[in-house]
N, CA and C atoms as an extended XYZ file, in Angstrom:
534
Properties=species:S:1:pos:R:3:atomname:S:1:resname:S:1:resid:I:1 pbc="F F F"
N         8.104       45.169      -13.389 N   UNK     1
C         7.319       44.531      -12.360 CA  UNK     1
C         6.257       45.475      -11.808 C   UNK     1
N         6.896       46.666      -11.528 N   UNK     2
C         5.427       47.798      -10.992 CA  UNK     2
C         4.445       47.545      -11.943 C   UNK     2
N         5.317       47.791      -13.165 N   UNK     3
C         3.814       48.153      -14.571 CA  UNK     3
C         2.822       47.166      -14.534 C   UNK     3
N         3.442       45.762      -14.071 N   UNK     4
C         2.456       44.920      -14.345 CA  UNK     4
C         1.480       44.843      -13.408 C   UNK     4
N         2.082       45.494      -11.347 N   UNK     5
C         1.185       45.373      -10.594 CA  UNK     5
C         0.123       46.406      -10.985 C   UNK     5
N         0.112       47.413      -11.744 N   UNK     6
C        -0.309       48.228      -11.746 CA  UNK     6
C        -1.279       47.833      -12.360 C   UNK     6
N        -1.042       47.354      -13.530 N   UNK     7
C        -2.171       46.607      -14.683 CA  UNK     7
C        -2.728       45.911      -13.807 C   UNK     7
N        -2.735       44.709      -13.141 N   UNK     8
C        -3.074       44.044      -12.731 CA  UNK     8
C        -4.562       44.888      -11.799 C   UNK     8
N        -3.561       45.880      -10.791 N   UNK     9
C        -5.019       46.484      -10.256 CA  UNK     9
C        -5.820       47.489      -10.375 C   UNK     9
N        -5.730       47.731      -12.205 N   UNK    10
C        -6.658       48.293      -12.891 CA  UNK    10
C        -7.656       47.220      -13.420 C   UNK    10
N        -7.165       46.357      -13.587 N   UNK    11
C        -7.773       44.898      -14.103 CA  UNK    11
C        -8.990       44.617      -13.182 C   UNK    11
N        -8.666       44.678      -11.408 N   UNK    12
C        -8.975       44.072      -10.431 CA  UNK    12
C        -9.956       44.940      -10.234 C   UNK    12
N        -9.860       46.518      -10.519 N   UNK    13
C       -10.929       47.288      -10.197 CA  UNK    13
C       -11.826       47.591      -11.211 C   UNK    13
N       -11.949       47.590      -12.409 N   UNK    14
C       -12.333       47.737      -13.487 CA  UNK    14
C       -13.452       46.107      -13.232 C   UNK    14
N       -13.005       44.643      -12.722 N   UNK    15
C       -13.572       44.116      -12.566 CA  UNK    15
C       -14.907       44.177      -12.018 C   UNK    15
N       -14.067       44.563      -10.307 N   UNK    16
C       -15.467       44.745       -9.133 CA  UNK    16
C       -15.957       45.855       -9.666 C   UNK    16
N       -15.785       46.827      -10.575 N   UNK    17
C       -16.552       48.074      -10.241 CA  UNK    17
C       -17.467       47.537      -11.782 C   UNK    17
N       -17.603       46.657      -12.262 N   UNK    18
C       -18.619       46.018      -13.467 CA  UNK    18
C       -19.825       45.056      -12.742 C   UNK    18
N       -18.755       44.410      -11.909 N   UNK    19
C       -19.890       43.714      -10.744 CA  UNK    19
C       -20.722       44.413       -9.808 C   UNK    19
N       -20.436       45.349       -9.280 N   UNK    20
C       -21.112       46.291       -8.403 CA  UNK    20
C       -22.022       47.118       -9.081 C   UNK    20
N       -21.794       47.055      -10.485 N   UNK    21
C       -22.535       47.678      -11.319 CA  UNK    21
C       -23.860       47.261      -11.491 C   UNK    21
N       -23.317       46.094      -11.622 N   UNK    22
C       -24.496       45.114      -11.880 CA  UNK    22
C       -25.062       43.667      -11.151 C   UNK    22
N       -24.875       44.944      -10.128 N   UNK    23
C       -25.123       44.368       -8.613 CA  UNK    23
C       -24.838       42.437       -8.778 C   UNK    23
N       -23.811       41.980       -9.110 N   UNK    24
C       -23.775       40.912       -9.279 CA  UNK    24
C       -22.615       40.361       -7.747 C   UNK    24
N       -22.203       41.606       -7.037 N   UNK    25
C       -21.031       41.424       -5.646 CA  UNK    25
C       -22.457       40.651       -4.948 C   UNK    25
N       -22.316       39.889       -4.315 N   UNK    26
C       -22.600       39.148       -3.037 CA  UNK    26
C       -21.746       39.763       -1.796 C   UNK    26
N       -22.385       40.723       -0.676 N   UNK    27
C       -21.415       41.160        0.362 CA  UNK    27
C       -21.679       40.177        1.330 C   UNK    27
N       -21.207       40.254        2.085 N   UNK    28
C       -20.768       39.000        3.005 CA  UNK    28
C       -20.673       39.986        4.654 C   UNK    28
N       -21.777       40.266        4.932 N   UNK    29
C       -22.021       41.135        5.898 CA  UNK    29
C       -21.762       40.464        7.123 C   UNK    29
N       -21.103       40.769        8.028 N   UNK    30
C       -20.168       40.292        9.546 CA  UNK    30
C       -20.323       41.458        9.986 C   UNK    30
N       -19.969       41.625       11.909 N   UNK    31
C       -19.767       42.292       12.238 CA  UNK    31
C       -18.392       42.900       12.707 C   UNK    31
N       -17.795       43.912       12.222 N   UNK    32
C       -16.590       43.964       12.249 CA  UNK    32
C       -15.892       45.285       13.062 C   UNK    32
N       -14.776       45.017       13.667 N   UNK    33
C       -14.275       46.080       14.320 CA  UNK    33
C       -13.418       47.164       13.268 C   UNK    33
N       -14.237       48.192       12.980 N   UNK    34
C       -13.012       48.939       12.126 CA  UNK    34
C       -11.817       49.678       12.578 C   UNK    34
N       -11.734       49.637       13.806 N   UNK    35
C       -10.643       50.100       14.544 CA  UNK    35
C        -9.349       49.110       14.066 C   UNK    35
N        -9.754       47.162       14.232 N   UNK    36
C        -8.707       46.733       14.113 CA  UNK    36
C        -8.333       46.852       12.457 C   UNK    36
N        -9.030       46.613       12.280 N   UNK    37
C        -9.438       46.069        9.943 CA  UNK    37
C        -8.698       47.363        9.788 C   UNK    37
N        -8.772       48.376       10.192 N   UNK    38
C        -7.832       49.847        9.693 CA  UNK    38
C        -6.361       49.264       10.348 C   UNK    38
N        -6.326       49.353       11.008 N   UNK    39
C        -4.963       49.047       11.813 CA  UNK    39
C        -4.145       48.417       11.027 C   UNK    39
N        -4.778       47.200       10.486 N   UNK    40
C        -4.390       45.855        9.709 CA  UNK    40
C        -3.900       46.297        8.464 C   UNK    40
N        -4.836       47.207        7.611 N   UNK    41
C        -4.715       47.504        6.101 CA  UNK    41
C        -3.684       48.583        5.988 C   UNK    41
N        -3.235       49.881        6.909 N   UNK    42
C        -2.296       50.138        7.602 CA  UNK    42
C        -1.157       49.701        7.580 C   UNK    42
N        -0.751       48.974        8.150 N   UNK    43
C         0.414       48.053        8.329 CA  UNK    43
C         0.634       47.230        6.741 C   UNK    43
N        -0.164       46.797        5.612 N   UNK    44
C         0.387       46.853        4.502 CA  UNK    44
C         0.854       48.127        3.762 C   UNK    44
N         0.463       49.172        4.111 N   UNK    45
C         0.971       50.201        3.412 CA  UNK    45
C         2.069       50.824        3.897 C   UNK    45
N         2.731       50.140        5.189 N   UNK    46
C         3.650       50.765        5.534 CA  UNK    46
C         5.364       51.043        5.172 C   UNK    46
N         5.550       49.699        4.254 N   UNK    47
C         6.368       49.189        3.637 CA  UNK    47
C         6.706       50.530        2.280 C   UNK    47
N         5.767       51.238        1.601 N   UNK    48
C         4.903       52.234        0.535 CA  UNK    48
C         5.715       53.394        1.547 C   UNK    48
N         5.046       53.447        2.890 N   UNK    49
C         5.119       54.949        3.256 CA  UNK    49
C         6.387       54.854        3.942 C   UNK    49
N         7.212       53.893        4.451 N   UNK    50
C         8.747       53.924        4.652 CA  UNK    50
C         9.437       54.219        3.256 C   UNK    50
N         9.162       53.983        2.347 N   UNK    51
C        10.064       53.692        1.185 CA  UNK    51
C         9.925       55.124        1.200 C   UNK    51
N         9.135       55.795        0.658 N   UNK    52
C         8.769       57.158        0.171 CA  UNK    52
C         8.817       58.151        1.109 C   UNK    52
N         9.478       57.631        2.494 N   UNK    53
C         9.748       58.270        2.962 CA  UNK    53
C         9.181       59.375        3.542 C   UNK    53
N         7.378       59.012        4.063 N   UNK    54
C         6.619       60.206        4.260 CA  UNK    54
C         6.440       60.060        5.741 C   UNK    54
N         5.905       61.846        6.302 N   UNK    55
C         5.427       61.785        7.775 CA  UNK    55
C         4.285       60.692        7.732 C   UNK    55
N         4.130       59.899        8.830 N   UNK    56
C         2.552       59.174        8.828 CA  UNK    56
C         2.030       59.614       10.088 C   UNK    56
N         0.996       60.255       10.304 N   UNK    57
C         0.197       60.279       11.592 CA  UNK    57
C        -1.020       59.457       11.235 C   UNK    57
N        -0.971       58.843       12.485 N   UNK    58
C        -2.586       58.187       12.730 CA  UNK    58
C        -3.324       58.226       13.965 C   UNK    58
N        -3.942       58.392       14.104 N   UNK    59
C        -5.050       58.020       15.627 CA  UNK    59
C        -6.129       57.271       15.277 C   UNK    59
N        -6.308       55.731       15.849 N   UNK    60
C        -7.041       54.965       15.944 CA  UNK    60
C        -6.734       54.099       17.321 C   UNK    60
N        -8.208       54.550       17.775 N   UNK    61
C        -8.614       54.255       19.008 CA  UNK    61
C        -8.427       52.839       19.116 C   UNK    61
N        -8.074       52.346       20.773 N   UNK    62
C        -7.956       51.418       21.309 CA  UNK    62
C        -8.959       50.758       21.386 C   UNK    62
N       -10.254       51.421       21.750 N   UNK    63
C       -11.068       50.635       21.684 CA  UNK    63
C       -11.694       50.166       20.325 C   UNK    63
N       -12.779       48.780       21.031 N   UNK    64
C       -13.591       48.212       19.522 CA  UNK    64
C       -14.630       48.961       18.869 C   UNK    64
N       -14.788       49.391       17.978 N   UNK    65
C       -15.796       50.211       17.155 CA  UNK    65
C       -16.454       49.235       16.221 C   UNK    65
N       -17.369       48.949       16.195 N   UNK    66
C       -18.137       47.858       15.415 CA  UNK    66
C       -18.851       48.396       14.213 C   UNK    66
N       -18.727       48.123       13.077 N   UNK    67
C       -19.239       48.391       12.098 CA  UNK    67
C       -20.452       47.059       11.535 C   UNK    67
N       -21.029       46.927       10.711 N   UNK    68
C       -22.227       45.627       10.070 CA  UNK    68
C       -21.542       45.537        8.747 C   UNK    68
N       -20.621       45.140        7.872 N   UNK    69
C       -20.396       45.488        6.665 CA  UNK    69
C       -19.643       44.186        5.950 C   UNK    69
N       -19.392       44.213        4.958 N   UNK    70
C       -18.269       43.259        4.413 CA  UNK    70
C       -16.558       43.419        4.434 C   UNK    70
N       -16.113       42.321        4.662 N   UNK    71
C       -14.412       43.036        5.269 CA  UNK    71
C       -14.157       43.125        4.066 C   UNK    71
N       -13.961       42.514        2.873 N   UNK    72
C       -13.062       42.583        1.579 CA  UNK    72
C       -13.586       44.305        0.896 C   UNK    72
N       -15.011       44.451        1.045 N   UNK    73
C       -15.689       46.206        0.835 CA  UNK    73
C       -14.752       46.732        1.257 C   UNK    73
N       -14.920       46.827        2.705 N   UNK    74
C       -14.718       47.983        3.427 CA  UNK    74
C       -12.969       48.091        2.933 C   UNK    74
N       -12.348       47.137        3.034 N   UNK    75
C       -10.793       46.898        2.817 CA  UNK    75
C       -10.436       47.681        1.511 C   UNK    75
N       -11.304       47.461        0.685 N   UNK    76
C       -10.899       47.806       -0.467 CA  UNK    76
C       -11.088       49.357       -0.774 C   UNK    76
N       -12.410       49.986        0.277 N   UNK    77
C       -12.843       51.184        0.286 CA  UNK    77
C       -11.729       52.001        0.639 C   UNK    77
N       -10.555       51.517        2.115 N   UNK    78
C        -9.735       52.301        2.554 CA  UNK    78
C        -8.495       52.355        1.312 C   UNK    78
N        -8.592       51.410        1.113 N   UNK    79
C        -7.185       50.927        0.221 CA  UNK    79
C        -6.799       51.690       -0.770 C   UNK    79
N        -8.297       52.004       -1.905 N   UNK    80
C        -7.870       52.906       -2.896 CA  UNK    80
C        -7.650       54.212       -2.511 C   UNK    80
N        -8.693       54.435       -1.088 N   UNK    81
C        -8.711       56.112       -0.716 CA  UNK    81
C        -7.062       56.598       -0.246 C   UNK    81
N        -6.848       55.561        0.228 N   UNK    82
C        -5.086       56.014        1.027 CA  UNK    82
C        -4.045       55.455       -0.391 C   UNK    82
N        -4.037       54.529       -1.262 N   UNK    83
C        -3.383       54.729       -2.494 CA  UNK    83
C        -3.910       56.010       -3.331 C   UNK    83
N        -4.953       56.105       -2.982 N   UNK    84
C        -4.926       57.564       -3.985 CA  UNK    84
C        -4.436       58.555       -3.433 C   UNK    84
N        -4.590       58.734       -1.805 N   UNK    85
C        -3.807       59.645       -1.207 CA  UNK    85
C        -2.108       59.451       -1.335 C   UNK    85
N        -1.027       58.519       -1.581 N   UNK    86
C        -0.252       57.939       -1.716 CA  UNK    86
C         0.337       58.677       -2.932 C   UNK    86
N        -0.192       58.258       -4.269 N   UNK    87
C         0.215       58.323       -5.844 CA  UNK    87
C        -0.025       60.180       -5.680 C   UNK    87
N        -1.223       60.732       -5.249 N   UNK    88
C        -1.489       62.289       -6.040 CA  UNK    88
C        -1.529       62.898       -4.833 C   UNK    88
N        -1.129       62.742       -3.962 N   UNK    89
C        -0.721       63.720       -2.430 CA  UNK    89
C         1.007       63.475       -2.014 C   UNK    89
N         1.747       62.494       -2.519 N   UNK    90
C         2.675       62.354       -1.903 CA  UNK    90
C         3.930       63.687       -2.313 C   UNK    90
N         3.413       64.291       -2.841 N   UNK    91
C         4.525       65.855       -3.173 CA  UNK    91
C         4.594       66.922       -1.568 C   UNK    91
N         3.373       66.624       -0.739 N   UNK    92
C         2.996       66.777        0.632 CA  UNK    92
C         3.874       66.179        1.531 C   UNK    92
N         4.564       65.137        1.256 N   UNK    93
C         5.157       64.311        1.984 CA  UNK    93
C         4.426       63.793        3.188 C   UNK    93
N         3.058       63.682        3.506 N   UNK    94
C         2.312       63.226        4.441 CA  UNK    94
C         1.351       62.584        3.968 C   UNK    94
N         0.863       61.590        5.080 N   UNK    95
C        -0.323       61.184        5.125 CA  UNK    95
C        -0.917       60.563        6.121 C   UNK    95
N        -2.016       61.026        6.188 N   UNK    96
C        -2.495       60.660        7.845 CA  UNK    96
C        -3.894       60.079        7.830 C   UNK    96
N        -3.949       59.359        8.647 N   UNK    97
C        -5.255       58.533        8.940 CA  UNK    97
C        -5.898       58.511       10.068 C   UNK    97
N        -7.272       59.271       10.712 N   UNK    98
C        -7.854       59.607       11.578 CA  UNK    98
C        -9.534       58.714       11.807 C   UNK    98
N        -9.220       58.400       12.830 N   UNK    99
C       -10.839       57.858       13.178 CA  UNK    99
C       -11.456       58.232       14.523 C   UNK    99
N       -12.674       58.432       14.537 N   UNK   100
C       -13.695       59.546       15.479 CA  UNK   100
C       -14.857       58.539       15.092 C   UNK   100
N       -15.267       58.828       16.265 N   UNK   101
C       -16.790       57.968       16.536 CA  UNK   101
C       -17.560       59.521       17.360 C   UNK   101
N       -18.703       59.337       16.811 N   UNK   102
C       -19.807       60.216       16.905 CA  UNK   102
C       -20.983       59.444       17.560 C   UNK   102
N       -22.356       59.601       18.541 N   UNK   103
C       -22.912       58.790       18.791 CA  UNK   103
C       -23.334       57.307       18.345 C   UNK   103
N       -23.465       57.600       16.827 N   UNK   104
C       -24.031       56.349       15.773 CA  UNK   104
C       -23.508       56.679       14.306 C   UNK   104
N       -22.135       57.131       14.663 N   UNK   105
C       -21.415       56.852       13.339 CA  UNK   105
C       -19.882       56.828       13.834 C   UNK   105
N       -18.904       55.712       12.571 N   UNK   106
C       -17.708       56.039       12.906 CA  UNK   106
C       -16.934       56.664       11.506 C   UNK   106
N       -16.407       57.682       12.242 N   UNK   107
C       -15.871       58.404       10.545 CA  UNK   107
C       -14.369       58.649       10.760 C   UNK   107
N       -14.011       57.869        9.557 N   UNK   108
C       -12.288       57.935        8.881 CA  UNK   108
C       -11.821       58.736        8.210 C   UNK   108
N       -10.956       59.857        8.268 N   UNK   109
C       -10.339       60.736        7.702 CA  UNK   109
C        -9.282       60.357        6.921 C   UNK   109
N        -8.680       60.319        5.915 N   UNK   110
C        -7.531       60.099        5.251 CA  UNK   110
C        -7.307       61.601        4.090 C   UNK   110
N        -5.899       62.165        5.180 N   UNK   111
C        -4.911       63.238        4.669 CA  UNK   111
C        -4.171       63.410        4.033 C   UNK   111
N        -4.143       64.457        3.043 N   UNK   112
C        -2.313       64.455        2.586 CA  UNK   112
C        -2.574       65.679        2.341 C   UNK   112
N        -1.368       66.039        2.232 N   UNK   113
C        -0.519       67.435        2.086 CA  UNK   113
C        -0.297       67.839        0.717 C   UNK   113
N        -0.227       67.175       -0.696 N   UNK   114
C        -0.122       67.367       -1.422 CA  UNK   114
C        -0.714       68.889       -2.542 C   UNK   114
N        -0.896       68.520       -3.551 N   UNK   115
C        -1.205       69.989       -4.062 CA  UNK   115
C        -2.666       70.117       -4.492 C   UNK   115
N        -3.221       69.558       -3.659 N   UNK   116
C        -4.982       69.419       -3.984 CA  UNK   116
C        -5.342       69.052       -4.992 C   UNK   116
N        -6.843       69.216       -5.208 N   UNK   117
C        -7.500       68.668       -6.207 CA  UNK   117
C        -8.111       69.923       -7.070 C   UNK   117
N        -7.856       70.089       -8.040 N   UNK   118
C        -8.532       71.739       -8.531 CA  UNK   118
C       -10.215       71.279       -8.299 C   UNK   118
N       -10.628       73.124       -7.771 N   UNK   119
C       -11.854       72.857       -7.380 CA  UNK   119
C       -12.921       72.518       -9.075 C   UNK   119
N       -12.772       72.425       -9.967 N   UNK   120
C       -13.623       72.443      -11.315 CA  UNK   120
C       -13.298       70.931      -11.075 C   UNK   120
N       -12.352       69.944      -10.698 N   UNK   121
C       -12.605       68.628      -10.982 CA  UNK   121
C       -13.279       68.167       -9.506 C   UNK   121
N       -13.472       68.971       -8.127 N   UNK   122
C       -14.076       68.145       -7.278 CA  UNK   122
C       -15.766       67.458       -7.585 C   UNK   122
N       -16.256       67.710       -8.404 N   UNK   123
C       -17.531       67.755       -8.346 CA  UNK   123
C       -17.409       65.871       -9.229 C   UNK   123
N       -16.246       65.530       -9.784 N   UNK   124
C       -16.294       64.388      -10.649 CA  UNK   124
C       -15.255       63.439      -10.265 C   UNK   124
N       -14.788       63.807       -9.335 N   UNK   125
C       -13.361       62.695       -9.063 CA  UNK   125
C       -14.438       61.231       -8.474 C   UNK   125
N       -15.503       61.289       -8.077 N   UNK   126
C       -15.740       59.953       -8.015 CA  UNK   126
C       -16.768       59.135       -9.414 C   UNK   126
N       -16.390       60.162       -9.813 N   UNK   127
C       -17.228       59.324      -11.248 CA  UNK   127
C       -16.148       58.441      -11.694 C   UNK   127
N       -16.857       57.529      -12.846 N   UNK   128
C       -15.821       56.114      -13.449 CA  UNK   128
C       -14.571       56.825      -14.447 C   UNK   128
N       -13.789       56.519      -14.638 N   UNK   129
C       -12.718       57.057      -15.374 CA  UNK   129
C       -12.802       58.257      -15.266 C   UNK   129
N       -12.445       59.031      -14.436 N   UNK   130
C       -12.755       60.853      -14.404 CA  UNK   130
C       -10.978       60.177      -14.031 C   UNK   130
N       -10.131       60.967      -14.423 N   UNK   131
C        -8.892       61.757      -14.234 CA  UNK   131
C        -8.886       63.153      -14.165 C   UNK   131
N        -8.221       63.759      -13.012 N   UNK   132
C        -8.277       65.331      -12.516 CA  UNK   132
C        -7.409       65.501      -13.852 C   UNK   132
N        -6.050       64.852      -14.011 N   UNK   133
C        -4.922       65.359      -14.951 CA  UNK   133
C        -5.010       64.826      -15.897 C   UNK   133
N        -5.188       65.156      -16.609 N   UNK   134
C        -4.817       64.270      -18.236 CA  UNK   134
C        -3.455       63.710      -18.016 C   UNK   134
N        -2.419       64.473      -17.965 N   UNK   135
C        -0.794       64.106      -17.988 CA  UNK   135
C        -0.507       62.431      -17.252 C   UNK   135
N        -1.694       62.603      -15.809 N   UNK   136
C        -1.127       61.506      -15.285 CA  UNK   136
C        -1.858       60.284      -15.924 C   UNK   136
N        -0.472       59.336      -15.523 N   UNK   137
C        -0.668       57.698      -16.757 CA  UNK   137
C        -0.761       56.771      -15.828 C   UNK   137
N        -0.552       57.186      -14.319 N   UNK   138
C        -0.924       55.624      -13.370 CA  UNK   138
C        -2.765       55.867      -13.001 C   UNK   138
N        -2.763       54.746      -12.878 N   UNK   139
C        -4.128       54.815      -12.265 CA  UNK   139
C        -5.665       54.473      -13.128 C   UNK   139
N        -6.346       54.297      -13.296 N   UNK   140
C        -7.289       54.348      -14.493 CA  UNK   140
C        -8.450       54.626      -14.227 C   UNK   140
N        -8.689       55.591      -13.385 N   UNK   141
C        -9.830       56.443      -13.078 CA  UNK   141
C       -11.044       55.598      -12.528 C   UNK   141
N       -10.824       54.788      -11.546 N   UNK   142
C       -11.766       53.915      -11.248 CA  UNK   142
C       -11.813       54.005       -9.577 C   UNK   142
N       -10.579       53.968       -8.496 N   UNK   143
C       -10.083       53.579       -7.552 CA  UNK   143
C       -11.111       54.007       -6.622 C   UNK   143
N       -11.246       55.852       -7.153 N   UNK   144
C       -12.289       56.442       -6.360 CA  UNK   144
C       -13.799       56.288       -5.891 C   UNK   144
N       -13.998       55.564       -7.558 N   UNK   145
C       -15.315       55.922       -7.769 CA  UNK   145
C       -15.875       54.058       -7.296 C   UNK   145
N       -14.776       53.151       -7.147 N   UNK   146
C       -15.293       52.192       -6.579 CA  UNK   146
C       -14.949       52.103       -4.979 C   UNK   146
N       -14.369       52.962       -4.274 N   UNK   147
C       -14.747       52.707       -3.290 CA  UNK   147
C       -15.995       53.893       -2.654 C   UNK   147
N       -16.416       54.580       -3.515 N   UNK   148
C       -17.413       55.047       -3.144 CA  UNK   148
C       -18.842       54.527       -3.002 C   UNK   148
N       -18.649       53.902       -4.446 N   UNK   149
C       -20.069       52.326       -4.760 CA  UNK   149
C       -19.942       51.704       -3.776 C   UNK   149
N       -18.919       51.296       -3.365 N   UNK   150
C       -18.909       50.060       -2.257 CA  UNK   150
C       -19.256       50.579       -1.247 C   UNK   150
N       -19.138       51.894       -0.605 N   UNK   151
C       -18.921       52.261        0.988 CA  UNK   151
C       -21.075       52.134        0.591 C   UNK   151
N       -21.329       53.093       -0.174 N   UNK   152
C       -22.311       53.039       -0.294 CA  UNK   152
C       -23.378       51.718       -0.284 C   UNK   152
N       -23.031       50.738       -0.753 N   UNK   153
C       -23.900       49.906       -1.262 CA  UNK   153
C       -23.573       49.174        0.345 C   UNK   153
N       -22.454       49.782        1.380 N   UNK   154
C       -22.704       48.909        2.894 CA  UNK   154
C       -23.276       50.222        3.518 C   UNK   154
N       -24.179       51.264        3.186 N   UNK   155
C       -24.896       51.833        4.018 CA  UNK   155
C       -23.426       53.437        4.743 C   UNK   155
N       -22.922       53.371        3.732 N   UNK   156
C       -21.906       54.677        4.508 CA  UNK   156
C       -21.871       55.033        3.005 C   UNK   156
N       -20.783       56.140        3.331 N   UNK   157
C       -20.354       57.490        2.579 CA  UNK   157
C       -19.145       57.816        2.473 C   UNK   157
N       -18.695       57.888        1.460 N   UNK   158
C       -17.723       58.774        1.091 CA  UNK   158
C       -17.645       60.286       -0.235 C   UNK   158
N       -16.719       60.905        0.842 N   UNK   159
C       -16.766       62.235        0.344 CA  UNK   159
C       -15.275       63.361        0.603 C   UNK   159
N       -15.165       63.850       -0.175 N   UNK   160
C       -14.099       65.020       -0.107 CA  UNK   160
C       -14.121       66.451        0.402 C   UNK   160
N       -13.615       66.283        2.032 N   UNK   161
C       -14.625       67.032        3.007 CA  UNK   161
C       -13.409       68.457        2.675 C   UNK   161
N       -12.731       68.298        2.107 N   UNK   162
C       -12.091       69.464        2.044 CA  UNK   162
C       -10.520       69.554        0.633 C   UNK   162
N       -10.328       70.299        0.069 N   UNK   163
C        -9.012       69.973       -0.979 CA  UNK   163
C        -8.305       71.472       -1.140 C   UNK   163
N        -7.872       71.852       -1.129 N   UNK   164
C        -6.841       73.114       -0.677 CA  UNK   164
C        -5.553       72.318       -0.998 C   UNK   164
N        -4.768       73.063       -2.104 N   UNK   165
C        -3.170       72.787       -1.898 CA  UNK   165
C        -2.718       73.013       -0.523 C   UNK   165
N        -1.690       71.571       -0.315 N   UNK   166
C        -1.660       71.211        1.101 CA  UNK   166
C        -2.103       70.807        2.239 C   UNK   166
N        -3.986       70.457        1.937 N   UNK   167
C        -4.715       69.731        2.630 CA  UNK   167
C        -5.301       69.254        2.034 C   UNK   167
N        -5.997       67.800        2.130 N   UNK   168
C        -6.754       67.662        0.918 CA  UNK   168
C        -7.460       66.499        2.399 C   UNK   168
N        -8.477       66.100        2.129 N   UNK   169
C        -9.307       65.217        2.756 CA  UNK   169
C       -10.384       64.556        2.476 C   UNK   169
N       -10.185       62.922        2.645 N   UNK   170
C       -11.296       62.132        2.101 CA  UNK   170
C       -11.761       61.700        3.151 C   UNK   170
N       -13.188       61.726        3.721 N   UNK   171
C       -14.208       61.353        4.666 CA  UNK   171
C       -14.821       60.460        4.333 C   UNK   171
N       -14.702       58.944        5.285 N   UNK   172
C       -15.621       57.606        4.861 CA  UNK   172
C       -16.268       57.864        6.156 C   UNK   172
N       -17.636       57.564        6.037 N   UNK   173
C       -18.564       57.527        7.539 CA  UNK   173
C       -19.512       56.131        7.220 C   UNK   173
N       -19.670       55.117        8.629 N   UNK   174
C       -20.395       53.826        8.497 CA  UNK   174
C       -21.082       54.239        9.852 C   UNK   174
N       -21.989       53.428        9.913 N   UNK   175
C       -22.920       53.333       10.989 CA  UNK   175
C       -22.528       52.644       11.908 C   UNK   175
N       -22.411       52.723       12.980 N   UNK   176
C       -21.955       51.806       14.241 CA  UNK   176
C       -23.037       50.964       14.404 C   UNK   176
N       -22.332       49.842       14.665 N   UNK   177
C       -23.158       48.222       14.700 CA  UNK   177
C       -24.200       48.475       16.281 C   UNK   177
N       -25.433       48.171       15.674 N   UNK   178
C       -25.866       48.318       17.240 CA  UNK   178
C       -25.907       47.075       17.887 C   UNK   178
């Protein structure tokens, strides 16, 4: 049953990331609170981070933080970044999720503890099929590199603000809705 979810959302990303390619996504731009939409996507993974039994820290503010973007994007942007933190950080036993608002940006941190990313593969982990490991067999080298297209193509960024065995950190930043 895993193998097949697994297939399934190599299938699913391998899809959108052909469509985004070729700019054929239609985004569906709303204005959205990413304070709650994190909160929300969160709470599906929690079921993942009870099982496995990891520390979770988070801080996300009470208040509304408004982003301009598409919810299924942005959803999908956090989703692979914290499953990828999940599958190749969880030897860390942590993972944490941080959000900070800056005058006219709001930026999401997602942590783990795991054994980093060697620095010769940071320069390619968001390219299409780039695998850091050869050895590893989940995943199909896509997760990264489409939620990077996506954050991008709604006007934000993602990036790997830091990777050190035992810290590793992925930075999404969007523009606050004016």
């Amino acid at each position: 049953m895993a193998k097949a979810y697994a297939l399934k959302e190599q299938v699913n990303q391998l899809f959108e990331f052909v469509q985004s390619d070729a700019n054929e996504i239609k985004f569906n731009l709303e204005r959205l609170d990413l304070c709650e939409l994190l909160r929300q996507i969160m709470i599906d993974f929690l079921p993942i981070i009870e099982k496995e039994n990891l520390n979770f820290e988070t801080d996300i503010p009470d208040q509304e933080h408004f982003i301009v973007a598409d919810k299924s994007a942005v959803t999908r942007v956090f989703q692979n970044l914290i499953r990828n933190s999940l599958v190749h950080g969880k030897s860390g036993n942590y993972l944490g999720v941080f959000l900070t608002v800056s005058d006219d940006t709001v930026m999401v941190d997602i942590t783990d503890r795991g054994c980093g990313i060697n620095q010769d593969d940071l320069p390619y982990v968001f390219d299409r099929l780039y695998k850091a490991d050869d050895a590893r067999t989940c995943g199909g080298g896509l997760g990264l590199a489409v939620a990077k297209e996506f954050a991008e193509k709604l006007h934000g960024t993602v990036e790997v603000l830091r990777s050190v065995p035992g810290d590793t950190i992925f930075r999404v930043v969007f523009p606050i809705a004016g």
